[in-house]
C-alpha positions in Angstrom: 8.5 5.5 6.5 6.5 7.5 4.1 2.8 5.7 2.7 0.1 6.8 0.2 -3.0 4.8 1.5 -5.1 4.4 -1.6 -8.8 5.4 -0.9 -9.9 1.5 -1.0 -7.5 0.8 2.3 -9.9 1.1 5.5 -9.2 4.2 7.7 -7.6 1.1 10.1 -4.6 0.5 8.0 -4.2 4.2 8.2 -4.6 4.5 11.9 -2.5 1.6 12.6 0.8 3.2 10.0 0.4 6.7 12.0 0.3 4.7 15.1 3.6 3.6 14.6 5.0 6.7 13.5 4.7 6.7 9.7 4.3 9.7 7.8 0.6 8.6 5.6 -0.6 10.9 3.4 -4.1 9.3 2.6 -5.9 9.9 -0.7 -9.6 10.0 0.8 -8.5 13.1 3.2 -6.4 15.2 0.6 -6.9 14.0 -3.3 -10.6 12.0 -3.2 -11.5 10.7 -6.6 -8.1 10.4 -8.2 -7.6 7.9 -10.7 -5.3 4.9 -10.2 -2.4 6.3 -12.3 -2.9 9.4 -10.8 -2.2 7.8 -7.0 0.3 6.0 -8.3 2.4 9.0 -9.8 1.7 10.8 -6.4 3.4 8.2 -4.3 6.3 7.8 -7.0 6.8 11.7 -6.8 6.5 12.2 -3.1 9.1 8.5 -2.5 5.5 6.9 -0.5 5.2 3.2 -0.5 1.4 3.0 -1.8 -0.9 1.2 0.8 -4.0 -0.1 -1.3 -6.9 -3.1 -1.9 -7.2 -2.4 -5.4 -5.8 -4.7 -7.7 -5.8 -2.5 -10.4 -2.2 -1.7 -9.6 -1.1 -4.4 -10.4 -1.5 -4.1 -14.3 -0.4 -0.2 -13.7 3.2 -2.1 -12.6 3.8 -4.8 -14.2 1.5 -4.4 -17.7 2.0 -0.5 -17.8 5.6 -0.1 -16.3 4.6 2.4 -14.4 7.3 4.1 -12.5 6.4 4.2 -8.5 8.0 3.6 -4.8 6.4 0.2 -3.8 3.3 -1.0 -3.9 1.7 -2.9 -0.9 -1.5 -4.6 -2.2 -3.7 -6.1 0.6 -5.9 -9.5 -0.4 -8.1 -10.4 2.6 -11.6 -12.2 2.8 -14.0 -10.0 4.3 -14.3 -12.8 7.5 -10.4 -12.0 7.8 -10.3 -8.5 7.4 -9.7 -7.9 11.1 -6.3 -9.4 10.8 -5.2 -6.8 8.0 -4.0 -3.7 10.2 -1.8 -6.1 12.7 -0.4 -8.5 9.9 0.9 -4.6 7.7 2.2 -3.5 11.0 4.4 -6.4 11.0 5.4 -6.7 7.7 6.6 -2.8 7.9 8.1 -3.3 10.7 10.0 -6.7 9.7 11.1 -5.8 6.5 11.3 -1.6 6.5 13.0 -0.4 3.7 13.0 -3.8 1.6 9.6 -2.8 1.2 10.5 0.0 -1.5 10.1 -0.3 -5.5 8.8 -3.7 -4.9 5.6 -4.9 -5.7 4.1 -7.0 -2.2 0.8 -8.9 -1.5 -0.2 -9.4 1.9 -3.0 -12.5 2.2 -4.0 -14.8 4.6 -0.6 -16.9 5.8 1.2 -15.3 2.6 3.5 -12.4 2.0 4.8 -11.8 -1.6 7.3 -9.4 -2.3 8.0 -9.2 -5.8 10.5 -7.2 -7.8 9.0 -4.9 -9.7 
């Protein structure tokens, strides 16, 4: 699958989707300091799900109707955040392609996928 890691994900999540053979382009290696609509038109333009911690994108979605590919927004504690990188492999690897032009949150014991 194709990602846009946001520049809030950790370098993990990164390491982790390449790991497991995802294309990820990341926005701290190739367009540092671009603004949030800007990220999100990038991953729209380019068909990448867009990895991020930022919950910014959320109002960019559903406020703004902002067209884009999917959204995976990641909510853990900072005493959880060691869990992050193995609970996204999963989720990508469970649900794939389900994944696209859906809005999902990833917390502690919860997965939301929304339409969006």
């Amino acid at each position: 699958m194709l990602f846009l890691a946001d520049e809030s994900c950790d370098a993990c999540m990164i390491r982790i989707l390449r790991a497991d053979g995802h294309d990820v382009m990341a926005v701290s290696e190739e367009h540092r300091g671009a603004g949030d609509s800007t990220v999100l038109k990038l991953a729209a333009d380019t068909s990448r799900l867009l990895v991020t911690e930022d919950k910014d994108f959320g109002q960019l979605v559903f406020a703004s109707c902002h067209d884009h590919s999917g959204v995976i927004l990641l909510r853990y504690p900072f005493p959880l955040r060691h869990h992050i990188a193995a609970r996204l492999s999963s989720l990508v690897k469970d649900r794939g392609e389900t994944l696209r032009h859906s809005f999902t949150v990833i917390e502690p014991g919860r997965i939301r996928i929304l339409p969006a």
